[in-house]
Each structure stands twice: as structure tokens, then as C-alpha cells.
N, C-alpha and C positions, 0 to 999 in steps of 0.2 A: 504494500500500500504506500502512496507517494506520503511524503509527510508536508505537510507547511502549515504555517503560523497564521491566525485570521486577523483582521483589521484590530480588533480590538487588544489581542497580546502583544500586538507592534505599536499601537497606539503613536502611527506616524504622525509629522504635523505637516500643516501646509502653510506660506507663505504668501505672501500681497492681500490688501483691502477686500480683492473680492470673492478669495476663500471661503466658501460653503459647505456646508454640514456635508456630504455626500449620505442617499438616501434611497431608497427601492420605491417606495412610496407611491409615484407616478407612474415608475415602468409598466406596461403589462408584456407580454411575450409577444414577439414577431410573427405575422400572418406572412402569408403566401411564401414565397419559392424561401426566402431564408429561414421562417417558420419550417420549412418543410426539413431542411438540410442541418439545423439546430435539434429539434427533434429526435431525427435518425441519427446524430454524433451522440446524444445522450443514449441512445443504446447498443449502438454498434459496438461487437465485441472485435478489436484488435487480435491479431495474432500477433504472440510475443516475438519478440525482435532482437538477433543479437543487440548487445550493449554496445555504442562506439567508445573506444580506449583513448582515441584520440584525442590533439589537439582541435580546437573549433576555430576561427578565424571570426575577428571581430565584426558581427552587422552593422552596427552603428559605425564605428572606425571609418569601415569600406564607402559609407555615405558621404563622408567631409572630406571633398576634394574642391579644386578648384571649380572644375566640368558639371556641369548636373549628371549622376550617378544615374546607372540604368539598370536596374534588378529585372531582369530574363526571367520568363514564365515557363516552366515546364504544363504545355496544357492540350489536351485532348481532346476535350471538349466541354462545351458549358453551357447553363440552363438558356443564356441567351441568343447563342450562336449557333447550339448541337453539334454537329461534328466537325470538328477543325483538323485534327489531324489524328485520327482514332490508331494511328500503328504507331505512333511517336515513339522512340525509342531511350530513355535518358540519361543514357549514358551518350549517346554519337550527340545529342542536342547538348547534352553540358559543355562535350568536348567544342563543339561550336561559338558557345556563349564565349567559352574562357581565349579564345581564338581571338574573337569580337570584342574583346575588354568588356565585360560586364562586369560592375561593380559586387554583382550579390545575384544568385539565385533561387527563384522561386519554385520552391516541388508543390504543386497540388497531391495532398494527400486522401482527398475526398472521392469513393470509389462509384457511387449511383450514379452521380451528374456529370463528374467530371473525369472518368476513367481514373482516377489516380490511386496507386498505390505505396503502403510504407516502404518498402522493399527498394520506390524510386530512388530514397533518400540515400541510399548505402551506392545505388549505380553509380549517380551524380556522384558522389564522393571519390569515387575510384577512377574519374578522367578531370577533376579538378579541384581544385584545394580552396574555389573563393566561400563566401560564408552561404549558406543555405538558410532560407526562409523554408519555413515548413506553412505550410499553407495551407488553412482547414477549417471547420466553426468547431474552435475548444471552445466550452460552455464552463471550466472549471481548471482551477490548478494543477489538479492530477494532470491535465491534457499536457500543458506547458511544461512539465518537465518530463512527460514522455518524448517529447520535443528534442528537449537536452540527450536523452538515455537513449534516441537515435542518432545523434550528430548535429540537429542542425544548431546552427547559431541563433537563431531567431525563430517565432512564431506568430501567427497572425491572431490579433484577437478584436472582435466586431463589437463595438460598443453597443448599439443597436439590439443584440444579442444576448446580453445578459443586464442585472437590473446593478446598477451603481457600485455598489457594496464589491460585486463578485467583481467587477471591473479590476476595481482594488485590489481584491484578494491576490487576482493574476499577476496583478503589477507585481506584488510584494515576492511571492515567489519566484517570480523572474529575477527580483532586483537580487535575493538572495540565493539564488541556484547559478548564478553568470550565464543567463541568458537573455535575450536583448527583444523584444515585444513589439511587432508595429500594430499599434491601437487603430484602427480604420473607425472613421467618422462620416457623415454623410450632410448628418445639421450642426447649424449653431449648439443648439443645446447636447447635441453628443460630443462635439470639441468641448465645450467646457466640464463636464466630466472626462474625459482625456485628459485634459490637463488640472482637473485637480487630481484625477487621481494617480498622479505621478509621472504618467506617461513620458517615455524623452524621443518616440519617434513616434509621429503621429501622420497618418494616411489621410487623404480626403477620397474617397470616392465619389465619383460623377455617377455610379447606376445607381439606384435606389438598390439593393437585393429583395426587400420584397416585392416589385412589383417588376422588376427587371428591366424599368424605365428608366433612361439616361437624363443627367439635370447639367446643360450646357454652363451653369454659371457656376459650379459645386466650387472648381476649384478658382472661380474670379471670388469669388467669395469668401471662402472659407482658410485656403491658404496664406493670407496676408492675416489674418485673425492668430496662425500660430505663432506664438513668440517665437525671436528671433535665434534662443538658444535651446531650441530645441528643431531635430531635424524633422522636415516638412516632404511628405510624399504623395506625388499626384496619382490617381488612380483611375484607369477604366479610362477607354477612348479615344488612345494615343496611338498612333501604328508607324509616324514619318519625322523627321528631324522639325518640319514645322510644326509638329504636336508638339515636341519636345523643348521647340521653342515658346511657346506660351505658356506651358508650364516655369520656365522659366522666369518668365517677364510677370509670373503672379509669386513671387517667390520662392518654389521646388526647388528643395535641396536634391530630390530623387524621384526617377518617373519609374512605374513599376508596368512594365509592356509585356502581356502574353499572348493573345492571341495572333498579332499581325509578326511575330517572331519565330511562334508556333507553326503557323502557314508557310514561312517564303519557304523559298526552295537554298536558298544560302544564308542561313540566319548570321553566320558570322559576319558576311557582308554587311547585312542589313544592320548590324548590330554596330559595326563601326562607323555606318554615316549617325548614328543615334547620342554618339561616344562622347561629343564634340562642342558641345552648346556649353555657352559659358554659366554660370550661376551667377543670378544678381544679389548680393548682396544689402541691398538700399531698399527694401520691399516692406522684408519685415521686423516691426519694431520689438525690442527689449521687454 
């Protein structure tokens, strides 16, 4: 059984004027396609998985570069696309990404929707050393350091998705198991939980996941809201270097690209015209 510590035996504190209680209160649980995929992770049973022995390579780290960073998607397919590349293979795609300079990559490890399996995590490992996003709906602790006790450096966690508290919870086991969390956000009010609840890399997506409708201003909006010292990740939407240019110019520390990397026929190529876009600094404030 994982072990970790709840909100209340860490009794962390938070900082600035407009630190708030953090509360369940208002959540209720997620309808449609995320509803659906939250759910079945609460009872999907895992096959156990050797343990990695290894070192992990830093997630966050990999993001503070000059360049806006590009975290590679390992992806097969999705609730809103269907079939992208159903034979992908993740080891020959990893060995691509790290070809392409990819800051970090992303394994879907979600098997109904999006073909993914644990087992990718261990392939990608074995043709490249950058850090691995483990990519899935955890609903709990436990998930996050199964995360760890397969390799990756990092894991995905959907504010949206659980109610306040457990947000937290996640944080707090990440901060103390050394592994690195990208908090995905969609509203105002789920960025501000992100960031009280300790969040240091915080995701904006453009799809809603429950209704699998795309919202053109997610990231005009949302990404200039994250402070300036924490890294900022555009999500959902991006396939060309002028994606990656606006993401930019709304202050994107990091664009996370899977599907249109997933498809080409040369993802290393595609992946070095992506490589190249400066990061603005002046965007987002303190």
C-alpha cells in the first residue's frame, strides 16, 4: 500500500493576500467523457510492474530553457480524434522525439480511449533518457507514486477531476516522493486552486474534457494569470511552429503537442521546426 501524509498532518501554509481556505465544498464530480475516464481509473486494476532502479531526469528542470520547451505525446488515439495512429510503436516514436530535441515526454497511460499502456513507460525508457510524463486521470496519491515506482519523472493531474483537498493531497506526495506534477487547469477558478494548492507547473488546456469542446481563448486567458515563477504549459491544439508561436507570445514556458507529432510520418522533423520559438519573458507577472 503507497503510504503518504494528508493535508492536515503537513499542515502546509500558503503565502500572498489572496490565500484561501482550500475546500470540497462546491466540487461535484465530472460528467461526460472525463466523468467517464475518472471513473474507470478508480477501478481499473493495474498489472504490477517491475520497479525502475533508476535515475529519473528532472521535469521541471527540462522546462526552463531559453526556447519554449516541447513535451512529445506518445498517442494512439483519443476521445476526440479516434484513431491517430493505432500501431504506434514507443519505443521507435521516443527514439524520434529525442532525435527532434524534445524537452520531456508524454506516455498516455490510459488503455479504453486512448490505447495506452504501462509497459509504454519502461519502452520509452530504453531509447531515451529525457524525463517522462506519465499521463492518465490519477484520482489519488496512490496513482502518483505508482508514477514514481514506474520511472516517470512527472504525472498528470486534472484539477477538474478531483475536489480541492485531494488536489492537495497529490501535491504533497509529489513534493515529498521527488516527483514533479503538471496540474492541468481549464478555468479561472481551477488555476486558483493550482496554485494554492502548491502547484509549480501548471497546464492550461484549451479542450474542455468533459464535453471535448475546444475554448480558442483558454490559453489568451489563462496563461498570463500564472505567476511568473512558476512554469506555464499550453495544452490541446497546437500541431505547427505558429501554434507554438502564440503560445509563446501568451507566456508558455512549455507546449505539450500529441496528436499532430503522433500522425506525421517524420516526427523528428516535425519536432525540430517546433524546437525553436523563443520564450517571452515580459508576459507574466511575479
Amino acid at each position: 500500500m503507497w503510504a503518504y501524509r494528508t493535508v492536515a498532518e503537513l499542515n502546509f501554509s500558503r503565502t500572498g493576500t489572496e490565500a484561501q481556505e482550500i475546500s470540497s465544498q462546491e466540487w461535484v464530480p465530472p460528467k461526460g467523457t472525463l466523468g467517464e475516464l475518472i471513473r474507470a481509473m478508480d477501478v481499473r486494476e493495474e498489472a504490477i510492474q517491475p520497479r525502475y532502479e533508476g535515475l529519473t531526469p528532472s521535469f521541471a528542470a527540462s522546462l526552463r530553457r531559453d526556447f519554449v520547451a516541447v513535451i512529445a505525446e506518445i498517442k494512439r488515439f483519443s476521445p476526440s480524434k479516434g484513431a491517430i495512429n493505432p500501431g504506434l510503436d514507443a519505443a521507435t516514436q521516443a527514439s524520434s522525439f529525442d532525435r527532434g530535441k524534445a524537452a520531456a515526454i508524454s506516455v498516455l497511460t490510459e488503455p479504453s480511449r486512448f490505447g495506452g499502456r504501462l509497459e509504454d513507460i519502461a519502452r520509452v525508457r530504453t531509447q531515451s533518457f529525457l524525463p517522462i510524463l506519465k499521463k492518465d486521470f490519477h484520482t489519488k496519491p496512490e496513482h502518483v507514486l505508482q508514477a514514481k515506482h514506474l520511472g516517470a519523472s512527472a504525472a498528470l493531474l486534472i484539477v477538474r477531476a478531483l475536489p480541492a483537498d485531494r488536489v492537495r493531497e497529490c501535491v504533497i506526495a509529489a513534493h515529498e516522493n521527488a516527483i514533479d506534477l503538471l496540474v492541468e487547469v481549464h478555468t479561472e477558478g481551477e488555476l486558483d486552486v493550482a496554485v494554492e494548492s502548491g502547484a509549480s507547473i501548471i497546464g492550461v488546456n484549451a479542450r474542455n474534457l468533459e464535453t471535448l469542446e475546444m475554448d480558442e481563448t483558454a490559453h489568451e486567458r489563462l496563461i498570463p494569470r500564472i505567476p511568473a515563477r512558476l512554469i506555464a504549459v499550453a495544452e490541446s491544439g497546437m500541431a505547427n511552429r505558429l501554434d507554438v508561436r502564440r503560445a509563446a507570445d501568451h507566456g508558455a514556458d512549455a507546449v505539450l503537442i500529441g496528436s499532430s507529432l503522433s500522425a506525421a510520418a517524420d516526427p523528428a522533423e516535425l519536432m525540430k521546426s517546433l524546437t525553436t520559438v523563443t520564450r517571452r519573458t515580459d508576459v507574466r507577472a511575479n
